[in-house]
N, C-alpha and C positions, 0 to 999 in steps of 0.2 A: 504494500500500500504506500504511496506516494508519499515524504515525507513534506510537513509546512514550508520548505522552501524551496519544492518544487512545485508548490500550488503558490507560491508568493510570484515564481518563478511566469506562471503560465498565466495568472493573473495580468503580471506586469506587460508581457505579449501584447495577452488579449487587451486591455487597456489603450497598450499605445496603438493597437491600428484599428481599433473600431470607435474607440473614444470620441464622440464626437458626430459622429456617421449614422447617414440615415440606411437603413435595411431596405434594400431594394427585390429581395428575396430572404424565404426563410424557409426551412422545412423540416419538418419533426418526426422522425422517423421513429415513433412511438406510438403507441395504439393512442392512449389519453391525448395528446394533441397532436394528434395528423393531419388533423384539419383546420390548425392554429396559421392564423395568414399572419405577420407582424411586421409587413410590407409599408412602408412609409412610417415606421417606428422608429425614434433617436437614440441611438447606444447613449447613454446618459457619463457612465463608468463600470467598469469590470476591478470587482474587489474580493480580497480572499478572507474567508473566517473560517481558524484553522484548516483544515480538508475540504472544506467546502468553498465553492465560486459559484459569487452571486453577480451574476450580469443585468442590470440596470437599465430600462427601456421607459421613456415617455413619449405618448401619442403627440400629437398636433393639437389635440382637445384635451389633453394635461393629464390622460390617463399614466395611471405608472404600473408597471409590471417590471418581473423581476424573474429570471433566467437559471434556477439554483440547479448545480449539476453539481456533484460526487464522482470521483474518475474510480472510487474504489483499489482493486489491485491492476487491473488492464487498461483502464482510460485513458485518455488524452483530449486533448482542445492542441489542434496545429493552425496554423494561420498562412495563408498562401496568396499568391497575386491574386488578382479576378480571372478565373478559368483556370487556373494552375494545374496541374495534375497532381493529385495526392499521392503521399507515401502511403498508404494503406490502404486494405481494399476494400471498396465502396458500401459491400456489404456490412461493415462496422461499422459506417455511421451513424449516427443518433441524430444530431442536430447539425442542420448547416445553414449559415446566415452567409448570406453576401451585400457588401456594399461597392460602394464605387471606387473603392481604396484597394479591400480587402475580402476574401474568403476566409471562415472562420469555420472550421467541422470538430465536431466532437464526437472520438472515434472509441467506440465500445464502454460508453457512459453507465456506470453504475447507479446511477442515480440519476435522472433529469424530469422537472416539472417545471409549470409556470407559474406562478403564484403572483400575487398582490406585492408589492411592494411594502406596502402597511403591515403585510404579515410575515415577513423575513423570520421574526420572532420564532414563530413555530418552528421554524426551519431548521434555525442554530441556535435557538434562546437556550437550548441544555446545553451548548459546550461550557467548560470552562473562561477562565483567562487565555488568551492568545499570546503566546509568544511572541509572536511579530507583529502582534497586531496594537493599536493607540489603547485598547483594554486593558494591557497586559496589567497583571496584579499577583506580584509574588504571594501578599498576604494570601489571598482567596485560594491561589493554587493550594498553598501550603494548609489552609483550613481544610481542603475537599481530603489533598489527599489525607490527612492524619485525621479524618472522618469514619477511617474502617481502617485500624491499625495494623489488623491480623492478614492484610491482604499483599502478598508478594511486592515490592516496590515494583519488579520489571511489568506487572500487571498494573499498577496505579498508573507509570507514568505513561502507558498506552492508551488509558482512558480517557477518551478526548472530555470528557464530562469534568474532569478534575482540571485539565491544564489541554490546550487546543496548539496540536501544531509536532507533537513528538511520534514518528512513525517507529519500527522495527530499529533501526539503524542508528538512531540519536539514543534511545532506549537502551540497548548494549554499550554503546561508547559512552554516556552517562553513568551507565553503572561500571563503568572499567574506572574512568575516571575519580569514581568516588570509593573504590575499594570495596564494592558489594556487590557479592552474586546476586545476580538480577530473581534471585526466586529464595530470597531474605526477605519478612516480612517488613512492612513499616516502619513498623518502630523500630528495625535497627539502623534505620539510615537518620544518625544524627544530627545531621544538617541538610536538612531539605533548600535551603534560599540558597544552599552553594552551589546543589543538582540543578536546580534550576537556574541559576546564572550562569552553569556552563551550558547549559544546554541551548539556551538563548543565545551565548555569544557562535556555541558553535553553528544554528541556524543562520547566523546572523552574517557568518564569515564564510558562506558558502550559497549566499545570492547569488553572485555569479555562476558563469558556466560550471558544469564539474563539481566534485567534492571530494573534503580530504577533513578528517578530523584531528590526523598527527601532529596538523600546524600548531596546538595548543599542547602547552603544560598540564600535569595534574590540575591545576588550579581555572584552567581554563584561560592560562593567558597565552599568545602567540610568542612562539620561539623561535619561526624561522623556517623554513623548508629545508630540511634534511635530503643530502643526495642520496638515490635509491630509498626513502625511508616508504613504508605501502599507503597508501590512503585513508587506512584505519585502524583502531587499535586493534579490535577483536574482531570486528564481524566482517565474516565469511573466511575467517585465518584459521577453520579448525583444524588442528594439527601442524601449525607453524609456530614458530616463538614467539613467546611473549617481546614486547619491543620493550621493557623492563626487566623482567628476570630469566627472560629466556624459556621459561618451561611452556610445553604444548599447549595452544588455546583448545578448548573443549568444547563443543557443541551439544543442543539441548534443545527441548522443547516447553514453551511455560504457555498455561493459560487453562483455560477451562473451554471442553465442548461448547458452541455458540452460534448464533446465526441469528441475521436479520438487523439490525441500526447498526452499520460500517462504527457507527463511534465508540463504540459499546468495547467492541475487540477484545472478545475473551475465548477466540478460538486461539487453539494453541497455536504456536510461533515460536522460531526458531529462536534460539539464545545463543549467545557466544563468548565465552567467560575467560579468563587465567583464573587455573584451581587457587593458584597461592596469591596471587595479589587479590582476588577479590571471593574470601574465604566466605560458605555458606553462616549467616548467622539467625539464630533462630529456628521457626522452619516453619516456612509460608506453606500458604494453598496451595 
């Protein structure tokens, strides 16, 4: 599942070339609006709330509607000239809006509706604090999660309900960073506002193209790009050294049986640990 900075990522895209543009076609490739025309509608703005992207449309008669799509694990929004030829094949797409700028397809959408702009709420009102987003609010993450203490930290912090914005991938290297097997429960992670400041800077430093989490210290501060150093500490090294003590990273699986609200994410998922830097304590769900 996409991590918050590559929905900050595909937001900021979609933004700059529809921003502003009016829809000269659109098409919904979904049974619930197949038959939604949104032809002479103004791209208003395209903005992310954690996982999710909410695309912004006012009529000419000052109607406002609102575009919420979820990419889930296979998703995409690509943006291409007008007429371009897409990288993927046609039968995966969900929604495609053209304007006189830009083609905009969203290809194997996990989630897409139209809804009210007035009612965004329903939408994402249960995420937490966003990480990258003008919300962000250490306090409230840190209240959500130490709300169910006995709950594995590597489960808390995929819970988009407690904190918006941490996929698979930030969730490993967070807990490498903070010396905790990701399937420790809460309470033994004793500084929650540290997890979450790294976790922020490391979303934060991988807006751009590409991503690498080795650029930061324990601490989560930037040390500099290492020659030859891998792109992350633990995840997907199972079986390579630790880039600290050497010993084999381990792989795993946390979570609980799950299906249905993508935010929820309490199907199991991959983990990726050093046994000895980040010792099991406790003993989570």
């Amino acid at each position: 599942m996409p991590e918050g900075d590559s929905i900050w990522r595909a937001a900021h895209q979609l933004h700059g070339a529809l921003a502003g543009q009016t829809l000269t076609a659109s098409d919904f490739r979904v049974p619930r609006f197949a038959t939604l025309d949104l032809r002479g509608w103004t791209v208003e703005a395209v903005v992310p709330r954690g996982k999710h992207l909410l695309m912004r449309l006012v009529s000419q008669a000052g109607e406002r509607l609102t575009i919420h799509s979820h990419l889930k694990m296979e998703g995409s929004w690509q943006v291409y000239a007008p007429g371009g030829r897409w990288r993927k094949p046609g039968f995966t797409a969900r929604c495609v809006l053209r304007t006189p700028a830009a083609d905009a397809v969203g290809f194997s959408l996990g989630q897409l509706e139209v809804i009210k702009t007035s009612d965004e709420d329903k939408a994402v009102g249960h995420l937490g604090p966003d990480l990258l987003g003008p919300d962000w609010d250490p306090a409230e993450a840190e209240r959500r999660v130490a709300a169910a203490p006995d709950v594995p930290i590597g489960v808390a912090l995929l819970d988009q309900r407690n904190l918006a914005g941490i996929g698979n991938i930030y969730r490993c290297e967070v807990c490498f960073l903070a010396g905790l097997h990701p399937a420790s429960p809460v309470t033994a992670a004793t500084d929650l506002p540290a997890m979450f400041a790294d976790a922020k800077q490391l979303l934060e430093a991988n807006l751009g193209p590409g991503r690498r989490t080795t650029l930061l210290n324990a601490r989560g501060i930037p040390v500099g790009r290492a020659a030859g150093r891998p792109g992350y500490w633990v995840y997907r090294r199972e079986h390579q050294p630790c880039l600290r003590c050497r010993t084999p990273i381990r792989h795993d699986t946390l979570g609980k049986a799950g299906r249905g609200n993508p935010d929820l994410v309490t199907e199991e998922r991959d983990i990726y640990f050093c046994p000895k830097c980040q010792p099991l304590l406790g003993a989570g769900e």
